[in-house]
N, C-alpha and C positions, 0 to 999 in steps of 0.2 A: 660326903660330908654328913655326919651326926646332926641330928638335929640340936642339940646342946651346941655342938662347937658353931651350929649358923646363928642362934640365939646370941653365943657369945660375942660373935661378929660385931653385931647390932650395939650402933652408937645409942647415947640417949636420946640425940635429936632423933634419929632415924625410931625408936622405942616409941616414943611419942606419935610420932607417925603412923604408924602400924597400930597404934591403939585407935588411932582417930576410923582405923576402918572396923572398929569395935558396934559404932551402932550402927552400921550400915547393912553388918550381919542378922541384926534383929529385925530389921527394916525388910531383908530381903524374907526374914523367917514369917515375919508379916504376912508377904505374899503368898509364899509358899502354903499355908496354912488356910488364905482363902481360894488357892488352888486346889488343896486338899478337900474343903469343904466343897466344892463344886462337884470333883470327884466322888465325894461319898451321897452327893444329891442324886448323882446319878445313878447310881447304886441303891438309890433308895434307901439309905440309910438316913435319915433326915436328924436320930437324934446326935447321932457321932458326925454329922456337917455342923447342926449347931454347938458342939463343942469347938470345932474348928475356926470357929466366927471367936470363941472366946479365947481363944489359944489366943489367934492373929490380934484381937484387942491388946492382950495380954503386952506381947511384942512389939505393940504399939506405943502403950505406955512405957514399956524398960529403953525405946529406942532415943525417944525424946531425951530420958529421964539422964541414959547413959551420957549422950551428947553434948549437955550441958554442963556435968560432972567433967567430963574430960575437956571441957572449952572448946569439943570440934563441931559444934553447928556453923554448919555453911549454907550455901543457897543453892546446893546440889545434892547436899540431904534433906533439902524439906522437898522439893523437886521428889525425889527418889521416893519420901515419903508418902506423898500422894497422889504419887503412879500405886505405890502399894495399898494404899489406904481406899482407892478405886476397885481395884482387883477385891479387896476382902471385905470392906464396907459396903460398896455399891451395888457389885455383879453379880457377886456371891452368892447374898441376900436376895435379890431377886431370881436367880435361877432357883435358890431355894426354895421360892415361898409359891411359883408357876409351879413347881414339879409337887409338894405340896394340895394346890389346892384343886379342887372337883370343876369339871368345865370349866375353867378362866373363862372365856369367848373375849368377846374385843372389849367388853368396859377394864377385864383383871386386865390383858394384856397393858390397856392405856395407864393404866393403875401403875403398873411397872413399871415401865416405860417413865413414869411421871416421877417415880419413889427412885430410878438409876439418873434419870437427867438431873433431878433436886440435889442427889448428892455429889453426882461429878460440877453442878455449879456449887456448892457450897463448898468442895474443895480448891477449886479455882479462885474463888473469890477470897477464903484465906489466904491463897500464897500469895493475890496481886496488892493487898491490904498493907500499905507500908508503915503506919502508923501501930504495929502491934502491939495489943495492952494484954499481957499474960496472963493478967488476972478473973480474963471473962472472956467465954464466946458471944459470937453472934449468929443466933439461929444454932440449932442441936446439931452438935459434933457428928458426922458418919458414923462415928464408931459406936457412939451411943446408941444411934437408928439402928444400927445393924443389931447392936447388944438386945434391945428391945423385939425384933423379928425371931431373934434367938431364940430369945425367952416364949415367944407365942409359939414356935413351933416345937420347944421342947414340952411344954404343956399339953400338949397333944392336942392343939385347940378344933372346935366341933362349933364354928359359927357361920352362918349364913355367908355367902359370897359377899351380899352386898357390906354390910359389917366391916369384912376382911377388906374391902374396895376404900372404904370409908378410913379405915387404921390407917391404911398404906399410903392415904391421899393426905391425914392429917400430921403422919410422919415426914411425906414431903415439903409440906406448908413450911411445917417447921424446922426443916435443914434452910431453909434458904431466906426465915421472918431475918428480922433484922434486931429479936429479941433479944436481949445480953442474959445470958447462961452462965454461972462462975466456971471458972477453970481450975482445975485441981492440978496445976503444973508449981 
């Protein structure tokens, strides 16, 4: 069977359906992008990882954007989402920013440690949130923390550990304050 004659197969309901696995493809392209970026971490390629953190942003916002557009938000694509938004926001960024920096020892490592758990709770704590208001976060979106590490390691940044210890601590503070953020959705 031709691809054209399975297309033509396809009822509207069924058309609709098949669209609805439309963001879930971005969703996964998400991941896939902070898996890339881990990969190029380890390769030492730190500034083609931080383009990877912006791809996977990128995929992040077309997934939402798509989902809403087509009415297929469900509660097994936000689930999906930030399983992925884990992987490229949270992991990513920190295996980036160890591989990155000159002796960690155990203050960088805790740092880490501190900057991965802030955002796997701040991603939790959106999905368990039933009251959702679109119009504003609470405490800074992973993906913006991540966007922001981006930015420092594309700079080519040249500061003190402690410093870098200090950004990474005040980036976790603030995944998980209870500050309201607008939302550009």
């Amino acid at each position: 069977m031709t691809g054209i004659k399975f297309f033509e197969k396809i009822s509207k309901k069924n058309c609709k359906n098949y669209l609805c696995l439309l963001p879930h493809i971005f969703t996964y392209l998400n991941a896939l992008f902070g898996l890339m970026c881990i990969l190029k971490t380890l390769d030492q390629d730190y500034f083609s990882a931080s383009c990877y953190i912006f791809l996977a942003a990128f995929m992040d916002f077309l997934d939402g954007r798509i989902a809403r557009a087509l009415g297929s938000c469900s509660d097994f694509g936000m689930e999906l989402d930030s399983l992925c938004d884990a992987i490229s926001f949270c992991l990513a960024p920190a295996v980036l920013l160890y591989s990155c920096m000159v002796d960690v020892g155990r203050v960088g490592v805790v740092a880490l440690a501190a900057y991965l758990c802030a955002g796997l709770f701040r991603l939790a704590r959106f999905n368990s949130v039933l009251d959702k208001d679109i119009k504003k976060f609470t405490g800074l979106p992973t993906t913006l923390a991540a966007l922001l590490i981006a930015i420092l390691v594309m700079s080519g940044f040249q500061i003190c550990n402690l410093y870098l210890y200090f950004f990474i601590a005040v980036i976790a503070i603030l995944m998980i304050s209870t500050i309201a953020l607008p939302s550009f959705k």
